[in-house]
N, C-alpha and C positions, 0 to 999 in steps of 0.2 A: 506393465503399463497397459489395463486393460481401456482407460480412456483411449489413446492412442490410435486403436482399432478401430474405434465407431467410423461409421462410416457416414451416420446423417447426425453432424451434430444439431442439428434442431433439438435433441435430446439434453443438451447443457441449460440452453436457454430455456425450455419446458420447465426443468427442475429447480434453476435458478428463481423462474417467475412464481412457480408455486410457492419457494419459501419466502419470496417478497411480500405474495399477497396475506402469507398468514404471518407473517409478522404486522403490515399495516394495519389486519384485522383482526390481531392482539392490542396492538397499541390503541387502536379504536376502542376495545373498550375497556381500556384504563386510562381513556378517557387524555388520550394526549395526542395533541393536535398532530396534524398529516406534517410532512417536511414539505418547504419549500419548493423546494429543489431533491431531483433523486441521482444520484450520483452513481454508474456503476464500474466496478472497475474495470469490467469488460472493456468499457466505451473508451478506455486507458491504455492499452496492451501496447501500441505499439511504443508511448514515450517511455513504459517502465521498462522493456526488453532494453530499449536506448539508455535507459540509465543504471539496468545492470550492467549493459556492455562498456558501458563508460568506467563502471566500477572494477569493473576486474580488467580492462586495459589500464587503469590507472594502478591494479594492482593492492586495492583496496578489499578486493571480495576472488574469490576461487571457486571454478565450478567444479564438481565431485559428484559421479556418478548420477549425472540432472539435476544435481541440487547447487544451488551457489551460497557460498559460508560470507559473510562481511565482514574482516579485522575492525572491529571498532575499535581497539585499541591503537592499530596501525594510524586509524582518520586520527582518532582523538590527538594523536603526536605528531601529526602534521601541521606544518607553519600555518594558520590562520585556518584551523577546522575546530569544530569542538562539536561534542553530541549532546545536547540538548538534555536528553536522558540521563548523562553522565555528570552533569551541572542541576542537580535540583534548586538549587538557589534561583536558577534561570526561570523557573514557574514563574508564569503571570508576566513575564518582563515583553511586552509585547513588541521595545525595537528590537532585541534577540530575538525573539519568533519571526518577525519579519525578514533577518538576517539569516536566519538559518532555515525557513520554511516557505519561505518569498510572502509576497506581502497579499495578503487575500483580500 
């Protein structure tokens, strides 16, 4: 784990921004408009680490050597879960997405 090490991570954000600005100034010119809004997952960390942890106390997901595995099969055979993915019919169905994705 040679990230681990660094000791200034200013070095994540540098490299992260670099590939930000050339992807916007790809998309610039093929000519497709800028987003809204920029979303980064960084700006996320601490709800997802909450809701890994939530998942493998609940016994849904296992960590293994730093990595965590998901049973989606486990969720899918739970009383009132279902994966989205696993239900392609569910496409487009926007009260399931709201149900299963909370409501944007």
């Amino acid at each position: 784990m040679e990230g681990a090490s660094v000791s200034d991570k200013s070095v994540f954000l540098s490299a992260a921004n670099h590939f930000e600005d050339s992807l916007f100034r790809d998309m610039e010119a093929l000519n497709v408009l800028p987003p809204n809004v920029v979303t980064r997952v960084s700006e996320y960390i601490s709800p997802i680490v909450d809701f890994v942890q939530k998942s493998i106390d609940q016994v849904y997901g296992c960590e293994t050597n730093g990595s965590v595995y998901f049973d989606v099969n486990k969720f899918n055979g739970s009383d009132g879960h279902f994966h989205l993915k696993l239900r392609p019919e569910a496409f487009g169905n926007a009260k399931e997405l709201e149900e299963g994705e909370g409501k944007l």
